[in-house]
N, C-alpha and C positions, 0 to 999 in steps of 0.2 A: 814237843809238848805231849803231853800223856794226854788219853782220853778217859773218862770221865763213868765209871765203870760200877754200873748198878752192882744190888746183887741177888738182883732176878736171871735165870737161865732165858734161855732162846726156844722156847720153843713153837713162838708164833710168825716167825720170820719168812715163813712160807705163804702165812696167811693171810698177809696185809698187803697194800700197797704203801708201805711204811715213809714214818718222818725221818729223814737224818738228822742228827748229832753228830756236828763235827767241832773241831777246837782251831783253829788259825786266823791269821790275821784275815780283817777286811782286805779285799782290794781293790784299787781305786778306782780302777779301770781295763780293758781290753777282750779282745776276741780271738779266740785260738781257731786257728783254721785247719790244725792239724787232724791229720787224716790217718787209721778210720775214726772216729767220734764215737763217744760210748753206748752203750746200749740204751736206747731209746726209756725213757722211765715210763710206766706203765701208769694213766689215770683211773680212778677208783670213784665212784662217782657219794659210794659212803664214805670212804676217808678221804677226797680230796677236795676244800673247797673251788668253785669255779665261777668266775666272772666271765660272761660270754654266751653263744652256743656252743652245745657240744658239739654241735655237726659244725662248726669253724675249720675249714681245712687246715691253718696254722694255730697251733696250741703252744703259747710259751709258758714253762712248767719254774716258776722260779723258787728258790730255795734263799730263805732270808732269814734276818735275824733282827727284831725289834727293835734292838740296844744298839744297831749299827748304823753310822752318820752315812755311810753310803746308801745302805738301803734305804734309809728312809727318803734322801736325796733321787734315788731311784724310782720310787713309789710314782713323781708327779712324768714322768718319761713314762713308765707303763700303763696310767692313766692315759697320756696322750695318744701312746700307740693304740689303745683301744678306737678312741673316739676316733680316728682316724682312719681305721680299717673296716671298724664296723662289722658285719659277723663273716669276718673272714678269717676276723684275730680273737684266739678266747685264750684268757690267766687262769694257770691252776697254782695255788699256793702251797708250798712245799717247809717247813720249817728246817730253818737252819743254825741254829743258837751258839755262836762264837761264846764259850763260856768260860774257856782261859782269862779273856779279856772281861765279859759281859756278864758279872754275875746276876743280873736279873733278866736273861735273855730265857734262859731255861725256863723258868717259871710264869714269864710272860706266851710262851709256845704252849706250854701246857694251859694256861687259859684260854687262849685261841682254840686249842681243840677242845675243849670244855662249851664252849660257844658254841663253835660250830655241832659237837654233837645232840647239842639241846634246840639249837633255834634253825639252825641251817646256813646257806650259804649267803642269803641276804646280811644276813645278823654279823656273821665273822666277819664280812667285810667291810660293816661300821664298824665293828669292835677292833679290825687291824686297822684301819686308817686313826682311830681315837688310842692304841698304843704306840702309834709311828708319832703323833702329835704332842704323847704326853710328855711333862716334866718329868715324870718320876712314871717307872715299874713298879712300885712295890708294892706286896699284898694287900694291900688295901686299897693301894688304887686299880689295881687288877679287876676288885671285887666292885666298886663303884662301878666301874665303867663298863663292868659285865651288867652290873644291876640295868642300867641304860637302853642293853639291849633283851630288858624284860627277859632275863634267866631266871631260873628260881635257884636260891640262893644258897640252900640245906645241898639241892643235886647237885651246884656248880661245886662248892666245894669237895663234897663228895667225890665226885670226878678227878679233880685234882689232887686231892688224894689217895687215888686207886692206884696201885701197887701197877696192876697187868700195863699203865704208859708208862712205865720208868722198860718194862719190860721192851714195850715195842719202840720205845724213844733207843734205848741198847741194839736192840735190832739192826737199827737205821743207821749207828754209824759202821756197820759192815755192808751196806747199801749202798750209803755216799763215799766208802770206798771204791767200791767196785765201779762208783758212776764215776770218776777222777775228782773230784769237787775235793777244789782246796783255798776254798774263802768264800765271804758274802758279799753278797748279792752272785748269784750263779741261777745263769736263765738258757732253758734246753728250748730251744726254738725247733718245732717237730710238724714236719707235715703230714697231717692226717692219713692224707690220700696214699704220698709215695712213701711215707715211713723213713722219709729223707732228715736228718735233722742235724743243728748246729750248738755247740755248748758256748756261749757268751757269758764270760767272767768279768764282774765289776759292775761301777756303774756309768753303763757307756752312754752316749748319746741320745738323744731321741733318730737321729740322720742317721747311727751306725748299726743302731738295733733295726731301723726300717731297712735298711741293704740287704741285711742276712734276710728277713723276712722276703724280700720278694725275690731276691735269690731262691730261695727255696719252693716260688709259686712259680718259678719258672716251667716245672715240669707238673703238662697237668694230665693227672691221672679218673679214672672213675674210681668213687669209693665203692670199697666192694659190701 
């Protein structure tokens, strides 16, 4: 599958904690244990929304795609793992937009970050649980359901049509290269403390997602 190829240049790909754009199949499920795991993604606390503390020793960084029956099936497992760990466990939201298959996956990420850079991290994350629920992505219903979380409506579009995200969305899939990511739902399960971290592809359990998690609380370190 070919990727999906602005034609905006790179030159901001230093300066971001950037979204990937990738094109492959959802997958349905599993955990790679293989060793070493990729480089830890780096949180950005202007471009990355977050549900949680940020002082959470474990950070699970997920990389998703609106238009995908697994992520969205995924959504109520990382909901539960929250509630259950409580601030030990905090989500950072990563866009992922399977656009081979999902042609309204793109455009739906792009309002996500339109949200999020107008209202913040409260806002995006009724406006991604109200894109995970909708019938339909299409612009219009994008624009409704942003209207909902009180955007102003001239900037939102606006946003969405600024040239410099097609840029940094380009970026991102030399990013989610380099991070191995080859399908959605893809969740970096990362210890704060020891910088220890595990990549879990698919949408796995609520029982298989908590394993790696305290796997990884096993070694307890001071943050520095």
């Amino acid at each position: 599958m070919r990727h999906l190829f602005f034609r905006f240049s790179l030159p901001l790909i230093s300066l971001f904690t950037v979204w990937p754009l990738a094109f492959s199949h959802a997958n349905a499920a599993g955990i790679q244990f293989d060793a070493p795991p990729p480089p830890a993604p780096l949180y950005n606390s202007v471009t990355d929304p977050i549900k949680g503390s940020r002082r959470a020793p474990i950070t699970l960084i997920e990389y998703t795609d609106f238009e995908c029956p697994f992520c969205k099936l995924f959504q109520k497992t990382l909901k539960n793992i929250l509630q259950k760990n409580g601030s030990h466990v905090s989500l950072v939201y990563r866009p992922y937009p399977l656009t081979a298959s999902h042609k309204d996956a793109l455009p739906a990420a792009l309002a996500a970050d339109c949200v999020f850079r107008q209202r913040g991290s409260s806002a995006f994350w009724k406006y991604s649980d109200a894109l995970f629920a909708a019938d339909t992505l299409s612009g219009a219903n994008l624009t409704q359901l942003a209207q909902k979380q009180r955007v102003n409506v001239v900037k939102f579009n606006k946003c969405i049509a600024n040239p410099d995200l097609g840029t940094v969305m380009e970026a991102n899939i030399h990013n989610a290269t380099l991070l191995g990511l080859q399908g959605a739902p893809t969740t970096f399960v990362v210890n704060r403390l020891t910088k220890k971290q595990q990549m879990v592809t698919g949408a796995v359990t609520e029982e298989e997602l908590q394993k790696v998690i305290d796997e990884l609380l096993k070694k307890k370190t001071t943050a520095k």
